[in-house]
N, C-alpha and C positions, 0 to 999 in steps of 0.2 A: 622709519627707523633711520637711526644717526649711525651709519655704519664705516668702521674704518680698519683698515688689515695693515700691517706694517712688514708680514712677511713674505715673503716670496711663493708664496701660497697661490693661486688665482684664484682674486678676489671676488669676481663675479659668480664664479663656481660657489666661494663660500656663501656668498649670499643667497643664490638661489636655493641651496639648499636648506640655509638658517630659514628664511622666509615660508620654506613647502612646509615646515611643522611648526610655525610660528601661529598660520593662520587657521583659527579664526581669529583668534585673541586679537587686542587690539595693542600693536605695538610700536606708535606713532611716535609717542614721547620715550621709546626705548633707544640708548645709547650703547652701540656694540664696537668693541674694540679687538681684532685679535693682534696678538703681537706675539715674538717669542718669551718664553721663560728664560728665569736667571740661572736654570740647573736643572730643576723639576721634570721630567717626561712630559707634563702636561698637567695643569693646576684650571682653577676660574674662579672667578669672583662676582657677586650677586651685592649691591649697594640700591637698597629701597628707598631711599632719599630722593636721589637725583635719577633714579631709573636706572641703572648702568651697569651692563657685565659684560666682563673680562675672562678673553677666549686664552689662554696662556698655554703654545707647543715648544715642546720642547724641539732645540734645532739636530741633535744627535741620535733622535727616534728611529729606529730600522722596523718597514713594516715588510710585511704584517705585523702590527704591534698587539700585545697581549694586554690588558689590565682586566685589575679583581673588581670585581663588582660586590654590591651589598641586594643584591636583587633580592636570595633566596627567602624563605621563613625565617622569623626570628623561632629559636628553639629554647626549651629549658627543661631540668633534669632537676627545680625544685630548690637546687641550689644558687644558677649560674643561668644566665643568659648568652647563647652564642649566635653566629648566623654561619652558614657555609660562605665561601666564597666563591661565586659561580665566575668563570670567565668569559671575556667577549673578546674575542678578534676582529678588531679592526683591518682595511685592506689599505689605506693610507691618511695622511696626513688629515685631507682634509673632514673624513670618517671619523677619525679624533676630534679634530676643532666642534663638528658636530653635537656629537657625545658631548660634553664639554657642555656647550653652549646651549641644548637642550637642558641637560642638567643645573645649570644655572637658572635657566629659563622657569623651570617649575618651584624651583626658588622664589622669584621674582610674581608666579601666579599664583602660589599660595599665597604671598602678602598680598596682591593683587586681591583675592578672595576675602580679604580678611581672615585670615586664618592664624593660627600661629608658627611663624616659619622657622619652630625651634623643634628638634629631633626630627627631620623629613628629608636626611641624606639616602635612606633606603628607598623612600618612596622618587623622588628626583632620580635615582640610579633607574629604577625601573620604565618612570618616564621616557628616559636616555634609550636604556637600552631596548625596549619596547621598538622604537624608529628604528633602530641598528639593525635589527633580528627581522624585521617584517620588510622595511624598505631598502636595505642597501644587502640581506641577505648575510651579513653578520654572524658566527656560529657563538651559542654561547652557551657553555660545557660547566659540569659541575667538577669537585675537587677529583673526581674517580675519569675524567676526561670524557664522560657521556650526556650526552643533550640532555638535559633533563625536560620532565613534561612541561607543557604553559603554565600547569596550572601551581607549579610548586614556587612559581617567581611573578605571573602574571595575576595576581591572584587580588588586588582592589581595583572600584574603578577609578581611577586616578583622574579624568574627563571630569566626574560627579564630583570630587573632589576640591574643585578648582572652580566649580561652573559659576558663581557669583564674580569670576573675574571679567573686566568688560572684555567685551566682544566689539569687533569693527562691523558695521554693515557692510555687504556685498559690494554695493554701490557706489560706497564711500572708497573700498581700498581698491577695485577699478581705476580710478579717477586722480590716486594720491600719489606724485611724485616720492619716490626714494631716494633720500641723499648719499650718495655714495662717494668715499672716500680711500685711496687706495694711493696711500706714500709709501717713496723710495725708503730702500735699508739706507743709514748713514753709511758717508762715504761714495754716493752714486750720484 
């Protein structure tokens, strides 16, 4: 992984944690950039061409930070298609950047899969917040403020979904130096 932070974030921090839900996938030829947003709380971008996504924090964020998620059931009443908005609470910055980057990430593995990476923001969200909720302990509450059950958000397997994406061997990413990148803000 081509990795490079441009914010005051600690970079090695971000990395270690991109890379603990990176692996096994194989993500050699992947190009990571975080930097700040132009305005946004927090944006990313996924570019299947050259490999490359973009971790975008916003610098004005106060966390615990709140954002809606697309996790729940898609629902319909025959006329209309809705989904709830479940939310997740972040505990900082780098719990966003995360988010974020995982989300992009299944982006990036669904085309990896060959698959079609068009309508799969719900499923991405769920990849995201799946890590949030089990590894970093993350609450994340429906529109009524109550945890909802796993099974109302956790509900594909998204692992199965993905699994034609290549995989590193064990042995291979032991042995494989990581480029790490980590520039001054302008003006330092």
């Amino acid at each position: 992984m081509d990795f490079a932070n441009s914010t005051q974030l600690d970079g090695q921090r971000l990395l270690a944690m991109f890379l603990r839900h990176t692996v096994p996938y194989c993500h050699d030829r992947l190009t990571v950039r975080v930097r700040y947003s132009r305005g946004a709380p927090f944006s990313g971008a996924c570019y299947y061409a050259d490999s490359r996504i973009f971790v975008n924090i916003g610098r004005r964020n106060h966390y615990p930070y709140t954002l809606a998620t697309h996790v729940a059931r898609a629902r319909s009443d025959g006329r209309c298609w809705w989904r709830e908005a479940y939310r997740l609470t972040v505990a900082d910055a780098p719990q966003l950047a995360t988010f974020v980057y995982l989300h992009e990430l299944y982006h990036f593995l669904v085309k990896q899969a060959a698959r079609s990476p068009r309508r799969k923001e719900a499923m991405c969200d769920r990849f995201a917040a799946r890590v949030l909720v089990d590894h970093y302990g993350c609450p994340l509450l429906d529109s009524a403020g109550r945890r909802p059950p796993r099974d109302s958000w956790d509900f594909q397997d998204l692992d199965a979904f993905v699994a034609r994406a290549p995989r590193e061997s064990p042995a291979r990413s032991a042995r494989r130096p990581i480029r790490v990148v980590v520039r001054g803000l302008p003006g330092e």
